[in-house]
N, C-alpha and C positions, 0 to 999 in steps of 0.2 A: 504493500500500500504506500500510495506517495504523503509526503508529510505536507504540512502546509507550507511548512519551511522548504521544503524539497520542491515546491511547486513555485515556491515564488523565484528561486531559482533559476529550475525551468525557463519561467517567465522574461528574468530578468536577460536570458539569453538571444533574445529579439533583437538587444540596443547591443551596438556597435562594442563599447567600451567593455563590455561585460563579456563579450565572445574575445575579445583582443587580450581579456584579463585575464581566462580562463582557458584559454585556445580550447575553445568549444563550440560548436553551434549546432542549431535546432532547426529539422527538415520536416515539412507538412506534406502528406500526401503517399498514396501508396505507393505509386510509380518510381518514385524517387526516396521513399526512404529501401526500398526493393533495391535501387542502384547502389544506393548506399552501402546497405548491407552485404551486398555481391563484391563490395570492389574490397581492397586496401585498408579502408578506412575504419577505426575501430568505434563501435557502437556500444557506450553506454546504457541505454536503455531504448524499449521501444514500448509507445505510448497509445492505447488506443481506447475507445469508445465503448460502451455496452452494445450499442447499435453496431459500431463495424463487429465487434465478435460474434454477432448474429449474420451477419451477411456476409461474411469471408471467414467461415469458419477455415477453411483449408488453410489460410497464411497463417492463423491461430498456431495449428498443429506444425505445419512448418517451421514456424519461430519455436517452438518447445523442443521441436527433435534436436535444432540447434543451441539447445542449452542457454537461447538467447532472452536475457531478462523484460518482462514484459509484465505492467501497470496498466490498472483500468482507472481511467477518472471520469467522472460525470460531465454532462455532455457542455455545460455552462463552467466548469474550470477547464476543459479543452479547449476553449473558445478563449482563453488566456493563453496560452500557449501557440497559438493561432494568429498569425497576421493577414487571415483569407477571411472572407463573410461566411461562407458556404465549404468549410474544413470538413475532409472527408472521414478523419474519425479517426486517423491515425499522425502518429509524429514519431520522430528518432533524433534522440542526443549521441553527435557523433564528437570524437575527438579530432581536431584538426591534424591534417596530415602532411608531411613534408617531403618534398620529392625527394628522394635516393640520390638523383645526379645533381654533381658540382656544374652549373654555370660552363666552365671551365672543358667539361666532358662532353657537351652536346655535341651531334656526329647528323644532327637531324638536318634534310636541307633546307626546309620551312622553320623559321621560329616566329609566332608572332607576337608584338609588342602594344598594348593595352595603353594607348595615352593618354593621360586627364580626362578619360569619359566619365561621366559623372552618373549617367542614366543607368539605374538595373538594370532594365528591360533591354538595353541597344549592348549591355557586358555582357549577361546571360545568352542570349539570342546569339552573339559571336564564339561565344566557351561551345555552344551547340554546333555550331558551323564548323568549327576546328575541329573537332570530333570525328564530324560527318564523312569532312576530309581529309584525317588521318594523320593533323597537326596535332601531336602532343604535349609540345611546350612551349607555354603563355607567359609571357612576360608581362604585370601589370605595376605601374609605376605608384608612387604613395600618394600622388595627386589623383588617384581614379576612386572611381568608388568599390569597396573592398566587394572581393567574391565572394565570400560568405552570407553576406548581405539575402536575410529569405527572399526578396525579387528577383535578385540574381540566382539562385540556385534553383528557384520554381521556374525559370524564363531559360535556364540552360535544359530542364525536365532530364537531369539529374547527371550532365555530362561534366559536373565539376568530380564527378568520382572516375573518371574515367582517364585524366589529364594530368601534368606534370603544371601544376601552376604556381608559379614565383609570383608572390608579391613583395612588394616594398621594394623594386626597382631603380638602380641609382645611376650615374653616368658611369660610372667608375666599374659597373657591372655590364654596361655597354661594351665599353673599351676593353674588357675580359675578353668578349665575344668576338670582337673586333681583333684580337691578336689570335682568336682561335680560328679565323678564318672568314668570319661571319662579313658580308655586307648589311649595311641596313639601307632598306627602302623607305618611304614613306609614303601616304596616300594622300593627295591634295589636291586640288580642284585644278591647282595651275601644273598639275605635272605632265609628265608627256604619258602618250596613250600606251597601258599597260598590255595592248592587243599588239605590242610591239617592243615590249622588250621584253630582253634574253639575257641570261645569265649563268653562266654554268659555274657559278659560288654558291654558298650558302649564304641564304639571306634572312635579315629579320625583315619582317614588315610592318609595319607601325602604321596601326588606325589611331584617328585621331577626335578630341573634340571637334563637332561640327562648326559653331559658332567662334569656336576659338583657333581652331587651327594646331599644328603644330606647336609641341612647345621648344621653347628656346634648346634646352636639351637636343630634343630629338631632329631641329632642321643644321646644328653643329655638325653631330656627327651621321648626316646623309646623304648617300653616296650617289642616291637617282630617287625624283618624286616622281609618282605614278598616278595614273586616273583612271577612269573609266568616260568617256568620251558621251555628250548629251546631245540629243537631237532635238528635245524641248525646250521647251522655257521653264522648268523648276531653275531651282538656283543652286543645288546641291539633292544627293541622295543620301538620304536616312546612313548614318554609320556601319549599319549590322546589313543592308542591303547593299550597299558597296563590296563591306568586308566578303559577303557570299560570290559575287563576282568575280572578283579581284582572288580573291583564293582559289576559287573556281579554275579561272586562267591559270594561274602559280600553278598550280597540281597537274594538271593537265600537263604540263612538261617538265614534269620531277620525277 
């Protein structure tokens, strides 16, 4: 049984400061705490509903064969632990996890680089993308918004367990990459069209704030800006729809 103390806990793992305290955070939804539990990642507890134990009795029994600890709370203290309107009746406290490889080791020839995005929904949706495409390690800078972040982890639908994801990214981590081989790219309205260029390096590529652009950082140490070329009249494309293009391209001849 969870205590109340144990609960407010829980709770307090929502806010930023508390998961960064603790290197811990808290995942809603089956799909994703299922990702979770499958990957690396170690799982404290798994938290569910009187109504999900009626409805999914099978993941019930599955979590017991696995010796994996599991709490019933009522459906209005769930709804505390929940940053969704409509929480499907399950959550999991995972421990934060840290990638195996040194910076230093990467061998991969896509890295991509996470800059001053601020939006959950435009990090998550890109952690998915990388996924998709078989990029495993993200580089995200101290100016983005952290992945742990529950809109970010619901909006990746659960590919932060599946990645090699560096945060707290610094210049000096750059220039690592940069003697290891790495060029960096970056993606920018004024760059030349990415349907045309080649590279047979390793490359980081670096998505960026929309409104803000590049940061200082990241247009120092880069080597070629790239685009995706408009035949409209928007003014820019959405971050996380770019990154799908633009990756798109990259992979296709890697």
């Amino acid at each position: 049984m969870i205590s109340k103390n144990e609960l407010k806990y829980f709770t307090s793992l929502l806010q930023k400061k508390f998961r960064q305290q603790e290197e811990k955070f808290i995942v809603d939804g089956l799909k994703i705490v299922e990702e979770g539990l499958n990957s690396s990642y170690k799982c404290e507890v798994v938290i569910v509903t009187h109504t999900f134990i009626d409805s999914f009795p099978e993941v019930i029994n599955i979590l017991r064969k696995k010796d994996q600890r599991i709490e019933e709370l009522k459906s209005v203290d769930f709804q505390k632990i929940s940053d969704t309107k409509s929480p499907q009746g399950i959550a999991a406290v995972f421990n934060k996890n840290y990638p195996k490889k040194n910076l230093s080791e990467l061998k991969e020839k896509i890295v991509v680089l996470i800059d001053n995005i601020s939006d959950p929904g435009n990090l998550g949706t890109i952690i998915r993308t990388c996924d998709w495409f078989g990029i495993y390690n993200i580089l995200i800078t101290n100016d983005s918004v952290e992945y742990l972040n529950p809109k970010v982890v619901r909006s990746s639908m659960g590919s932060i367990f599946h990645l090699n994801i560096y945060d707290e990214v610094f210049e000096n981590d750059l220039l690592n990459l940069k003697n290891n081989g790495y060029q960096l790219i970056c993606s920018d309205v004024k760059g030349k069209s990415v349907y045309s260029y080649h590279s047979n390096k390793k490359v980081i590529v670096s998505f960026s704030n929309e409104s803000l652009g590049p940061s200082e950082m990241v247009k120092t140490n880069t080597v070629d800006f790239i685009t995706i070329p408009g035949k409209g009249r928007a003014e820019s494309l959405n971050v996380s729809s770019a990154a799908a293009i633009i990756l798109s391209r990259l992979t296709s001849e890697s």
